[in-house]
py3Dmol code that shows the C-alpha trace and the ligand (Angstrom):
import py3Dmol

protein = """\
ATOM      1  CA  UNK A   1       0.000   0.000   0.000  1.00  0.00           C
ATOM      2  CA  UNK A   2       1.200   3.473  -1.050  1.00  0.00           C
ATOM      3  CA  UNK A   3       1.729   5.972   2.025  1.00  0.00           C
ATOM      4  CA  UNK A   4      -1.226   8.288   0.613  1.00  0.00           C
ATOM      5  CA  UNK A   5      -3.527   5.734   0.765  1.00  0.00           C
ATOM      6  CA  UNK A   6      -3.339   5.150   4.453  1.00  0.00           C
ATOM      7  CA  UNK A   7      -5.008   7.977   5.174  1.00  0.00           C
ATOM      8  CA  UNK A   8      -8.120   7.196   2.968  1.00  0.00           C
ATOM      9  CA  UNK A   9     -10.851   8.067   4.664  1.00  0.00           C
ATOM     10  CA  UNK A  10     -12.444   4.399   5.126  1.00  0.00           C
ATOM     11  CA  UNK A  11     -15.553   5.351   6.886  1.00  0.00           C
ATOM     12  CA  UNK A  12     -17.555   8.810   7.978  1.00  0.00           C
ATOM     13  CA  UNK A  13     -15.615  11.222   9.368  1.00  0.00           C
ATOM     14  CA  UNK A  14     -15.280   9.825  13.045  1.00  0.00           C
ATOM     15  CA  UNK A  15     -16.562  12.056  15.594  1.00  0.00           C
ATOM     16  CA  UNK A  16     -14.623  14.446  18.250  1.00  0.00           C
ATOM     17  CA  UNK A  17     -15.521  16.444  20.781  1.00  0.00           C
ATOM     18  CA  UNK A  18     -14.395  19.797  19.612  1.00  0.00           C
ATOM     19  CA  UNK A  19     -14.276  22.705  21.959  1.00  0.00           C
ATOM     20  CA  UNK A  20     -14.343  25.986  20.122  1.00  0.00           C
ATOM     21  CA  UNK A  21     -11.997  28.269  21.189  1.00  0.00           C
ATOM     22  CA  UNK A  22     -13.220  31.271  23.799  1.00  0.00           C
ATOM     23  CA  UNK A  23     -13.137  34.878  22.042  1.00  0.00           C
ATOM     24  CA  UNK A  24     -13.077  34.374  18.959  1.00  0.00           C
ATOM     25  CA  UNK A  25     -15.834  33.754  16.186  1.00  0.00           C
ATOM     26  CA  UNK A  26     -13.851  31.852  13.991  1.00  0.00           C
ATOM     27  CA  UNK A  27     -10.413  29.121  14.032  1.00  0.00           C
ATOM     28  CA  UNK A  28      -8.761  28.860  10.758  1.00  0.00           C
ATOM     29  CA  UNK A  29      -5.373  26.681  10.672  1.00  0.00           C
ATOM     30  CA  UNK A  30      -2.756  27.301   8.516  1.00  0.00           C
ATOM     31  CA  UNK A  31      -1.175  23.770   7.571  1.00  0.00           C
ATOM     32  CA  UNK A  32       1.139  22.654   5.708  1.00  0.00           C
ATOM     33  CA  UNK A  33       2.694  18.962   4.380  1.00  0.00           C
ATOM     34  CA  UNK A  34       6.186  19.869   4.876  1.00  0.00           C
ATOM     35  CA  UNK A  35       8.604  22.458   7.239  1.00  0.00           C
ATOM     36  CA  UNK A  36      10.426  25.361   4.764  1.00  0.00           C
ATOM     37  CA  UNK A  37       7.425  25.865   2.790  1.00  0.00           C
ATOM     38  CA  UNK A  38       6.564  29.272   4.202  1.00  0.00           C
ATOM     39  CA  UNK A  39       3.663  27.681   6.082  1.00  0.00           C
ATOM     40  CA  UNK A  40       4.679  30.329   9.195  1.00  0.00           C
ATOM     41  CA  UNK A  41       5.341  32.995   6.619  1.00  0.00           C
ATOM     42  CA  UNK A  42       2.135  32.765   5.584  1.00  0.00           C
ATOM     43  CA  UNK A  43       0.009  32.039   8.978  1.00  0.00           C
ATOM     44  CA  UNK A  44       1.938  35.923   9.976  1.00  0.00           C
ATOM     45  CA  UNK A  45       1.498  37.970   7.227  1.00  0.00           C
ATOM     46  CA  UNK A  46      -2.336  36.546   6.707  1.00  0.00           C
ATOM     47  CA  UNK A  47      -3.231  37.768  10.156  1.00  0.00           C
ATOM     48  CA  UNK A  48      -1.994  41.015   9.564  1.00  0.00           C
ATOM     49  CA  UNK A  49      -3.751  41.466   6.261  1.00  0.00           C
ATOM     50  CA  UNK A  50      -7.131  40.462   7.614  1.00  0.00           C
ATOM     51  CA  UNK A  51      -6.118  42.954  10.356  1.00  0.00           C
ATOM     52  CA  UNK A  52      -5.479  45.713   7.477  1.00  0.00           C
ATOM     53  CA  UNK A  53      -9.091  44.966   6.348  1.00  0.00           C
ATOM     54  CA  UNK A  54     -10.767  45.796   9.691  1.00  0.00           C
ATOM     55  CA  UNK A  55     -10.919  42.072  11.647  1.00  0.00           C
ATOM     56  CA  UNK A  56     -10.261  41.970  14.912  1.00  0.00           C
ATOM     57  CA  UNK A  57      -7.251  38.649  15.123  1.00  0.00           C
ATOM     58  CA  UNK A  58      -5.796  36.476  17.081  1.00  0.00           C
ATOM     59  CA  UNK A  59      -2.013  34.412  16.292  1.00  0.00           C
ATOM     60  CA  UNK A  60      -1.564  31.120  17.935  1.00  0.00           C
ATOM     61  CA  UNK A  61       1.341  29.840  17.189  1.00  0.00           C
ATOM     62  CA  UNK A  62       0.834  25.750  17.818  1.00  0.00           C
ATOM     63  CA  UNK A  63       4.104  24.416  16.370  1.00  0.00           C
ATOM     64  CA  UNK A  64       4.883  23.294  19.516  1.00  0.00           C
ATOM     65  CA  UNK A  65       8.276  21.974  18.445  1.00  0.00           C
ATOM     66  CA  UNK A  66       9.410  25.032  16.367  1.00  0.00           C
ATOM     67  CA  UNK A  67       7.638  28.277  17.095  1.00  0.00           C
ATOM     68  CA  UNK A  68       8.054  31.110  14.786  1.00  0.00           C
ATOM     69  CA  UNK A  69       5.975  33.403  16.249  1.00  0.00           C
ATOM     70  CA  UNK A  70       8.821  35.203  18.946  1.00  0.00           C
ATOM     71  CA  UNK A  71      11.210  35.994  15.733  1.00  0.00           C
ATOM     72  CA  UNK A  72       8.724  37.235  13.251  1.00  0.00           C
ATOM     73  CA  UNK A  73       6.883  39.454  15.419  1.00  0.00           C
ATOM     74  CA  UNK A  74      10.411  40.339  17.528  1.00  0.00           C
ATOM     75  CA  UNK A  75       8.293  39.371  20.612  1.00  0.00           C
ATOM     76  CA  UNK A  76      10.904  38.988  23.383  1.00  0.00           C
ATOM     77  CA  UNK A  77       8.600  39.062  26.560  1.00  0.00           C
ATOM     78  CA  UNK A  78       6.387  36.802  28.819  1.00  0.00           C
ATOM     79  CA  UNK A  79       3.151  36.863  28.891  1.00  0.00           C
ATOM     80  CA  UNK A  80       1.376  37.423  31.527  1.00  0.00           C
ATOM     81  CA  UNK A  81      -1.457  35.199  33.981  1.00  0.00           C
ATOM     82  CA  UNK A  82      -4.701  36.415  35.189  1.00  0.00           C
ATOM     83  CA  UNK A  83      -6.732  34.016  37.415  1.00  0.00           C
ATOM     84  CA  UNK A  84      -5.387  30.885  36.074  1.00  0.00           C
ATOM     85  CA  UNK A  85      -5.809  32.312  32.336  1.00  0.00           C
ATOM     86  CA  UNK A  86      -2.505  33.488  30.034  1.00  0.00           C
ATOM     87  CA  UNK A  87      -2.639  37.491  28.848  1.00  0.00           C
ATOM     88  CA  UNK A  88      -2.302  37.354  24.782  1.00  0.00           C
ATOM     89  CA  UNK A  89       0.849  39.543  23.785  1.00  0.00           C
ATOM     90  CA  UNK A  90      -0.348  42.679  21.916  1.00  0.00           C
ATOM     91  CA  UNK A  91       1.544  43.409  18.956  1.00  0.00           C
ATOM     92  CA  UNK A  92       1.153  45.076  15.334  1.00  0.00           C
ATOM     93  CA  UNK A  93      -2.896  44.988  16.815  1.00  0.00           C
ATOM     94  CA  UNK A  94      -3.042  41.269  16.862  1.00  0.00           C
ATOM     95  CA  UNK A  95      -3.380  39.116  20.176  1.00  0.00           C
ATOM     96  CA  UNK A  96      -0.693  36.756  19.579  1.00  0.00           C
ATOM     97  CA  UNK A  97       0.379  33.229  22.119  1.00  0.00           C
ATOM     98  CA  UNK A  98       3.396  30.950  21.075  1.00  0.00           C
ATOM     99  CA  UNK A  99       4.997  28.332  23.555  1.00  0.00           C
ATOM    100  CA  UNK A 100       8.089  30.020  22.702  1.00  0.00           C
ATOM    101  CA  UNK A 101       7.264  32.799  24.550  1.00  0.00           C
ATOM    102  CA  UNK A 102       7.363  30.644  27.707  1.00  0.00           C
ATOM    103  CA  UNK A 103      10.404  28.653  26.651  1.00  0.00           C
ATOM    104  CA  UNK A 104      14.042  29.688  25.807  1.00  0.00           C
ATOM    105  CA  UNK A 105      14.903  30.016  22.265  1.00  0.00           C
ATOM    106  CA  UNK A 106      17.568  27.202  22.034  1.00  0.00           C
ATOM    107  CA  UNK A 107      16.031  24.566  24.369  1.00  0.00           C
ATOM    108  CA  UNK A 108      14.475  21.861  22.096  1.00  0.00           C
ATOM    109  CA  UNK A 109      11.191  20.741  22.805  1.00  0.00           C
ATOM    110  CA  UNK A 110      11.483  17.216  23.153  1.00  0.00           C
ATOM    111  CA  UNK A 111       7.789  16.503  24.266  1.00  0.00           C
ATOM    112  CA  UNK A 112       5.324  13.297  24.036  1.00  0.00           C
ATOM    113  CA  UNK A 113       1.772  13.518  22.730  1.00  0.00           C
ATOM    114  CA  UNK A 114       0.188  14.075  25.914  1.00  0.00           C
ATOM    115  CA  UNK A 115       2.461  16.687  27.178  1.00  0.00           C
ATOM    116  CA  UNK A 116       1.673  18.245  23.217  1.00  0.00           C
ATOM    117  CA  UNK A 117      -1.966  17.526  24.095  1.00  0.00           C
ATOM    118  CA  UNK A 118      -1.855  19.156  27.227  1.00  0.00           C
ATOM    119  CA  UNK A 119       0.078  22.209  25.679  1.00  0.00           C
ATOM    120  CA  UNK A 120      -2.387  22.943  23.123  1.00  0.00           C
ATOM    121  CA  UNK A 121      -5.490  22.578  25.877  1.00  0.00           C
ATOM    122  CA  UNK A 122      -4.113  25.540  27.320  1.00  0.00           C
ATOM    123  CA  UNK A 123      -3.709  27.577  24.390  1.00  0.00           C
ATOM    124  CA  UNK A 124      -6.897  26.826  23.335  1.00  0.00           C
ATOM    125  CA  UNK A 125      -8.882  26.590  26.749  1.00  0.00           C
ATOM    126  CA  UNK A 126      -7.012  28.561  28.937  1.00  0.00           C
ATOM    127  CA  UNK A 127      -5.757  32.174  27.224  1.00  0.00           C
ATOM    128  CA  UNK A 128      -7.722  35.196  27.442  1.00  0.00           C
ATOM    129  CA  UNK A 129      -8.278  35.561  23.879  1.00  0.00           C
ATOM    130  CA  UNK A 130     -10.303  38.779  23.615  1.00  0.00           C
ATOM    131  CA  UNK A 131     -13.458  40.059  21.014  1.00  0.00           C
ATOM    132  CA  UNK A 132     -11.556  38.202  18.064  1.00  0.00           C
ATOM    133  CA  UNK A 133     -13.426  37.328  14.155  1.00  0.00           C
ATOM    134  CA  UNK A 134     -10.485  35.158  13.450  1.00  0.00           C
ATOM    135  CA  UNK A 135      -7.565  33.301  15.544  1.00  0.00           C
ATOM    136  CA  UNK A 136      -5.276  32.186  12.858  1.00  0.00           C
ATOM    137  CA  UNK A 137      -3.560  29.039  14.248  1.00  0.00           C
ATOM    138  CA  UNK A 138      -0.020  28.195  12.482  1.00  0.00           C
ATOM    139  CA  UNK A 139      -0.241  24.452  13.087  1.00  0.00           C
ATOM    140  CA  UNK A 140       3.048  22.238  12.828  1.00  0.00           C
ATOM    141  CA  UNK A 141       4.028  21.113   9.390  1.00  0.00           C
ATOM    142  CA  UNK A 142       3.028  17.242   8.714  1.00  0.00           C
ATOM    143  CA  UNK A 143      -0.232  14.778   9.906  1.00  0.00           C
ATOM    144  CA  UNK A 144       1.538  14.042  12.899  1.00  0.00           C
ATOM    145  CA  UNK A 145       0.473  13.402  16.781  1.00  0.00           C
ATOM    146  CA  UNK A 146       0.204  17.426  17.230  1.00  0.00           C
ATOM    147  CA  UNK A 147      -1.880  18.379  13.953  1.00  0.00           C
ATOM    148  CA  UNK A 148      -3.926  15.497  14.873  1.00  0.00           C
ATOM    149  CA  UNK A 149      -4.513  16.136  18.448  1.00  0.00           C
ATOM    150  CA  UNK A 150      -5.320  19.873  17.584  1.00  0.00           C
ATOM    151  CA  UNK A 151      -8.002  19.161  14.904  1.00  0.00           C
ATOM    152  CA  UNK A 152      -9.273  16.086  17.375  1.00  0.00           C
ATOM    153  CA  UNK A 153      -9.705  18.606  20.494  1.00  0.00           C
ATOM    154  CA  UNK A 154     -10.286  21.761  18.820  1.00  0.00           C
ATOM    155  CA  UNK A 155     -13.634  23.161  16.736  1.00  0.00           C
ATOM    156  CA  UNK A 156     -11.379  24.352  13.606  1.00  0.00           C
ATOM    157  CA  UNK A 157     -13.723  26.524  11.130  1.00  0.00           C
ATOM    158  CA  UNK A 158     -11.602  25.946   8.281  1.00  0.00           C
ATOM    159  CA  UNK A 159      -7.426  24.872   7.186  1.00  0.00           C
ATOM    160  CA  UNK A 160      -5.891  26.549   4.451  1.00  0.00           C
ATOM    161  CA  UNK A 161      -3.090  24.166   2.878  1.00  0.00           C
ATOM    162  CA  UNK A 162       0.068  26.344   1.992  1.00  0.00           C
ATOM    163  CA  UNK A 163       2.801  24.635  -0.332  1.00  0.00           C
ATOM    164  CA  UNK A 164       5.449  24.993  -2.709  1.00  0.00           C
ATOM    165  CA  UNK A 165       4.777  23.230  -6.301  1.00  0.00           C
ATOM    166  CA  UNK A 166       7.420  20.622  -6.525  1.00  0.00           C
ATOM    167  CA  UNK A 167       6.407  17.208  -6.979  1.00  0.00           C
ATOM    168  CA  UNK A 168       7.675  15.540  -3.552  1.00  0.00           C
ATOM    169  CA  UNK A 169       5.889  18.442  -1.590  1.00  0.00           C
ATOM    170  CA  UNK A 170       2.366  17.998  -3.530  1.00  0.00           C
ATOM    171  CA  UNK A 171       2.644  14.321  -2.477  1.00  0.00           C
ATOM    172  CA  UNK A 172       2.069  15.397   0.936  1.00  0.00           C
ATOM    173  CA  UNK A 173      -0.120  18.100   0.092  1.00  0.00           C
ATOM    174  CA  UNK A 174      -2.480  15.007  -0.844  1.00  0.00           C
ATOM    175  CA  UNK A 175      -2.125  13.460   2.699  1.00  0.00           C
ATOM    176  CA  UNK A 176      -2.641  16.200   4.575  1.00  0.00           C
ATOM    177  CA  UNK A 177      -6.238  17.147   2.078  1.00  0.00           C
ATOM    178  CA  UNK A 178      -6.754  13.321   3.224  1.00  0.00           C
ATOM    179  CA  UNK A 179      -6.422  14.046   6.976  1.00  0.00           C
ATOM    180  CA  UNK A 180      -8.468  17.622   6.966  1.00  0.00           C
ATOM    181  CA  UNK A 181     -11.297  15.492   5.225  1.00  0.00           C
ATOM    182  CA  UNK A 182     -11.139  12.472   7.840  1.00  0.00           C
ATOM    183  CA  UNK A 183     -11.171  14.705  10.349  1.00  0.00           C
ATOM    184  CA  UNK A 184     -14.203  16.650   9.370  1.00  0.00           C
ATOM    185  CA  UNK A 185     -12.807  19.995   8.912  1.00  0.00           C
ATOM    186  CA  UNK A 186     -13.512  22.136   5.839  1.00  0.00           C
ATOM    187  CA  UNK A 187     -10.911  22.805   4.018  1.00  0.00           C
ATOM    188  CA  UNK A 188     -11.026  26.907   3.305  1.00  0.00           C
ATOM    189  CA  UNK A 189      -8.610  26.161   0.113  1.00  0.00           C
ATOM    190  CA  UNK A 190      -4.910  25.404  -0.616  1.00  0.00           C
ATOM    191  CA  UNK A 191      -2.156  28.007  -1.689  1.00  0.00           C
ATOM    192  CA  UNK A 192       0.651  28.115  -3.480  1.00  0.00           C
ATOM    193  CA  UNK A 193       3.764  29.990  -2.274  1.00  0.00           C
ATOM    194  CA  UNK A 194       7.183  30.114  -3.795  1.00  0.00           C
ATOM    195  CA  UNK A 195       5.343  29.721  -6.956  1.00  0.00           C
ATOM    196  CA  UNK A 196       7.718  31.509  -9.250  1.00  0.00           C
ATOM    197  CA  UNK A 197      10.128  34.450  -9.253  1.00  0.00           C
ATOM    198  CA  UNK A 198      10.357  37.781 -11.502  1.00  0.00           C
ATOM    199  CA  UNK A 199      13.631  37.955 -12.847  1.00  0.00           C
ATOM    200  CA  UNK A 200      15.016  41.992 -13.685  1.00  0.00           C
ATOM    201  CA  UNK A 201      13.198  41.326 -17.332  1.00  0.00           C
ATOM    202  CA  UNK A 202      10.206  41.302 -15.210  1.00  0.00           C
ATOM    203  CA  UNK A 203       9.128  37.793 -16.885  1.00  0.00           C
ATOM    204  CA  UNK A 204       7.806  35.167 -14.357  1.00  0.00           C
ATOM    205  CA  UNK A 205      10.385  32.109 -13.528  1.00  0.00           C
ATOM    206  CA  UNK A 206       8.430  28.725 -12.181  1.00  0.00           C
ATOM    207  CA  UNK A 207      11.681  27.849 -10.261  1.00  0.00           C
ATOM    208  CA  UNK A 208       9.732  24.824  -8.701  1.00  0.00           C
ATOM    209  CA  UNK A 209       7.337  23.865 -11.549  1.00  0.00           C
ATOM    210  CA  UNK A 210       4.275  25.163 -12.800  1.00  0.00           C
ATOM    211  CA  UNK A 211       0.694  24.615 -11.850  1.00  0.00           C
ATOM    212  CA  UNK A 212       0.761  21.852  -9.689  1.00  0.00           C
ATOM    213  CA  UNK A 213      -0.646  23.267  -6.224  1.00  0.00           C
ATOM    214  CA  UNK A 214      -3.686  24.504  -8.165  1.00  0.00           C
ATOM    215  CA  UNK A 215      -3.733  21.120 -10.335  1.00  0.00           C
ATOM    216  CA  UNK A 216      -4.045  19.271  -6.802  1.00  0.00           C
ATOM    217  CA  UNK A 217      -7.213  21.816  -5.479  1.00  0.00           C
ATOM    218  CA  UNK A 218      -9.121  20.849  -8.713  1.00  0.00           C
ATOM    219  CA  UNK A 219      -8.282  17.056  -8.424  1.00  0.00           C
ATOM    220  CA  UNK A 220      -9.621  17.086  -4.787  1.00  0.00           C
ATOM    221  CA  UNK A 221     -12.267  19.267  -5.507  1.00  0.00           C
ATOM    222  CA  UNK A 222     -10.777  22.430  -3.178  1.00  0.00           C
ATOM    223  CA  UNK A 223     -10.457  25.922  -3.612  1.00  0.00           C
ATOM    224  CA  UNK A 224      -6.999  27.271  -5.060  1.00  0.00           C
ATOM    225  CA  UNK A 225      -6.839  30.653  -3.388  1.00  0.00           C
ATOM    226  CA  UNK A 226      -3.704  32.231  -5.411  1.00  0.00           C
ATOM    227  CA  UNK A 227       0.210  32.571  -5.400  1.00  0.00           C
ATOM    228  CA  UNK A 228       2.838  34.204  -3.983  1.00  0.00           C
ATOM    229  CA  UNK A 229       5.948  34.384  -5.423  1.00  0.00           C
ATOM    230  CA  UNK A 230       9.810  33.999  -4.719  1.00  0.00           C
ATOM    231  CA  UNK A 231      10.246  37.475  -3.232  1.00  0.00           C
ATOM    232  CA  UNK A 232      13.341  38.027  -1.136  1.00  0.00           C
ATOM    233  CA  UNK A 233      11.850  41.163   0.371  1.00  0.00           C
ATOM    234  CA  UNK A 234       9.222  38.576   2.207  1.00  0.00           C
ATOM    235  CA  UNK A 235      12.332  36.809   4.009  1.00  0.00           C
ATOM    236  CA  UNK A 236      13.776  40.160   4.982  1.00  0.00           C
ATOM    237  CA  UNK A 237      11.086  41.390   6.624  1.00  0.00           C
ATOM    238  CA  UNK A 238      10.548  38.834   8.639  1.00  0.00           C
ATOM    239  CA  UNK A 239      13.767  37.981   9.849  1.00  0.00           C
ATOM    240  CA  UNK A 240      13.244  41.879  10.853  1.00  0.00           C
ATOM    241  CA  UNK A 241      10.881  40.959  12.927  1.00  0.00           C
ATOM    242  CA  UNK A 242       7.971  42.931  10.898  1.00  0.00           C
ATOM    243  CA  UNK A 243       6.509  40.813   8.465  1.00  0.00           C
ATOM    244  CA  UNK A 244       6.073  42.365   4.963  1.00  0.00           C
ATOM    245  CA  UNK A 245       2.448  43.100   4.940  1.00  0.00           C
ATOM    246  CA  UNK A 246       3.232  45.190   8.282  1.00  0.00           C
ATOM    247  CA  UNK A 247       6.265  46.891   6.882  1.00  0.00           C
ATOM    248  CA  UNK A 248       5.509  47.995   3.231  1.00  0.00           C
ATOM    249  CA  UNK A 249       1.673  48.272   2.687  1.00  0.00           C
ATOM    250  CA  UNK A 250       2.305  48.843  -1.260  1.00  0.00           C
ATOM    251  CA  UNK A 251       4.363  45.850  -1.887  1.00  0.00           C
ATOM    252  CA  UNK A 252       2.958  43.729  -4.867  1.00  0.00           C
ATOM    253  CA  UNK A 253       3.096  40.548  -2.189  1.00  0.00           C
ATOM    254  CA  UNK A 254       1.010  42.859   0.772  1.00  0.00           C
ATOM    255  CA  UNK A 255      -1.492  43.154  -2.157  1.00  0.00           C
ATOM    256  CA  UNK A 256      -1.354  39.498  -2.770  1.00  0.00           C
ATOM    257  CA  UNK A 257      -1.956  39.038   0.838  1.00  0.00           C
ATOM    258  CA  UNK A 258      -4.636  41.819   1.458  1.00  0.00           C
ATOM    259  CA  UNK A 259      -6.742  39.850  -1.964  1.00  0.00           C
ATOM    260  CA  UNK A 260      -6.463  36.414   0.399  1.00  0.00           C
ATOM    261  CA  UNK A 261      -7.737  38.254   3.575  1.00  0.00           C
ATOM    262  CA  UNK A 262     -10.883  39.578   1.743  1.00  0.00           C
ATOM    263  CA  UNK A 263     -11.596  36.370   0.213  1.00  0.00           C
ATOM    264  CA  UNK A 264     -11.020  34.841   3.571  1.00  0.00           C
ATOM    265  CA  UNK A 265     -13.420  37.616   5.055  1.00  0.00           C
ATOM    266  CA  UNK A 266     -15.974  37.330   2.687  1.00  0.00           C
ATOM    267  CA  UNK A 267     -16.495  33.295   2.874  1.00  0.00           C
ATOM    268  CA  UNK A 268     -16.936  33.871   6.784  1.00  0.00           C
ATOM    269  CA  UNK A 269     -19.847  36.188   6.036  1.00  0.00           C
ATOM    270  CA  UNK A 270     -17.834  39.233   7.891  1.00  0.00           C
TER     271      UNK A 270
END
"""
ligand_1 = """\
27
ADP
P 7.481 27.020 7.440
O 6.630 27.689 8.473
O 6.667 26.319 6.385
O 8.550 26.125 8.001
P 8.647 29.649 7.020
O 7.449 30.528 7.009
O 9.490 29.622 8.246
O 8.239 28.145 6.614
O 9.496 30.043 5.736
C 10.723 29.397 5.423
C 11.675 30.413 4.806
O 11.168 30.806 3.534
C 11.813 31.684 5.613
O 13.149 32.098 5.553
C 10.907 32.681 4.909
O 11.328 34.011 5.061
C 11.037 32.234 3.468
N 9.851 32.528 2.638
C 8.571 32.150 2.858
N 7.761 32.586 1.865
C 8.564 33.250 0.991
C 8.338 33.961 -0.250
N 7.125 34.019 -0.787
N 9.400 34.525 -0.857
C 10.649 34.457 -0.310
N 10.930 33.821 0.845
C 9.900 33.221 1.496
"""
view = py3Dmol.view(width=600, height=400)
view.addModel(protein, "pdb")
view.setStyle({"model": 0}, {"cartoon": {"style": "trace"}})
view.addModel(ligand_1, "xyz")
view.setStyle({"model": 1}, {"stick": {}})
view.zoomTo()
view.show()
């Protein structure tokens, strides 16, 4: 048996309790198959965007094993605890939470399930997440024990698959469209980053192939929400610590970005 086909869903979609999270109206994850792919990138800049347009947003950073959220958003304090509940760090207007804002940058997190389990009930039970339309969620990369857990224990509104367009990472695009579906959650649609560069003759370069991350929405019968290309401007900025849709608001990609935040907007009914 071929490694996709494990995750066939065999039977109806089995049924979870699912605790939506407190303050918020709606819980989108950002997923992706594989690590590198911008999946973090994406969940940061998103936010802000849908911010830009007038939503009220939350950040939860869930990769409990490599947290991005401290570096992009230069967030270098602690939060802090109210009667038994953690204080959401305000920054660029967006409540944000990451478990690397209560661990040290270099210690690995070398966790089982149920202390992952356990990590994501209090994100999702126990912060004070406040007046929110959306908390975007930037879930770990992969179908693993945390991705699984989360979408188990948590009511998710809606995943949006981010990829790059080679072959080997569309493979496990597939898996993870397998797992959203087995698991019941709606899949808001997939996108496709890296997807090509503009060289100084201002013609497009597919650097990773052509078509493929949109080719895999039709086949599955999801929404392909766009593309954002190789822009080196989108690494700078965040390794800055101000992601490029806070930094420069007329940047072609911020545009990109500020088109996927109304579409996002407008399927929620907001
Ligand atoms: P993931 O969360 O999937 O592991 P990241 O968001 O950390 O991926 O992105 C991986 C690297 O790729 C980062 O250095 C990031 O700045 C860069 N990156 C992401 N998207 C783009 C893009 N569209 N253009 C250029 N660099 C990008």
């Amino acid at each position: 048996m071929r490694p996709t086909e494990t995750m066939e869903p065999k039977t109806t979609p089995k049924k979870f309790i699912k605790n939506p999270i407190k303050g918020t109206k709606f819980t989108i994850a950002i997923s992706s198959a594989k690590g590198g792919v911008g999946k973090s990138t994406f969940a940061t800049n998103l936010a802000l965007a849908l911010k830009n347009i007038g939503c009220k947003v939350g950040l939860l950073d869930a990769d409990i094993y490599g947290p991005s959220l401290p570096k992009l958003f230069s967030i270098n304090e602690k939060p802090k605890s109210e009667e038994g509940k953690l204080i959401p760090i305000n920054k660029y207007g967006i409540q944000c939470m990451s478990i690397g804002f209560l661990t040290d940058e270099q210690t690995p997190m070398i966790w089982r399930g149920p202390m992952v389990t356990s990590a994501i009930k209090t994100f999702t039970q126990k912060v004070d997440w406040k007046d929110l339309d959306f908390i975007i969620v930037d879930m770990p990369p992969g179908t693993g024990d945390t991705q699984l857990t989360f979408a188990q224990e948590v009511k998710v509104d809606g995943a949006i698959i981010v990829s790059t367009p080679q072959e080997i990472a569309l493979q496990d695009v597939i898996r993870g469209i397998k797992m959203f579906d087995k698991l019941g959650v709606q899949i808001d649609g997939l996108v496709d980053n890296m997807s090509y560069f503009i060289g100084d003759d201002k013609k497009k370069y597919p650097i990773f192939g052509e078509g493929g991350v949109k080719k895999t929405a039709e086949k599955f019968n999801k929404k392909f929400l766009g593309e954002i290309p190789i822009d080196p401007d989108v690494g700078r900025y965040g390794d800055k610590g101000k992601p490029i849709v806070e930094s420069n608001n007329s940047h072609p990609v911020t545009k990109i970005y500020l088109d996927f935040a109304s579409k996002i907007k407008s399927n929620y009914g907001l």
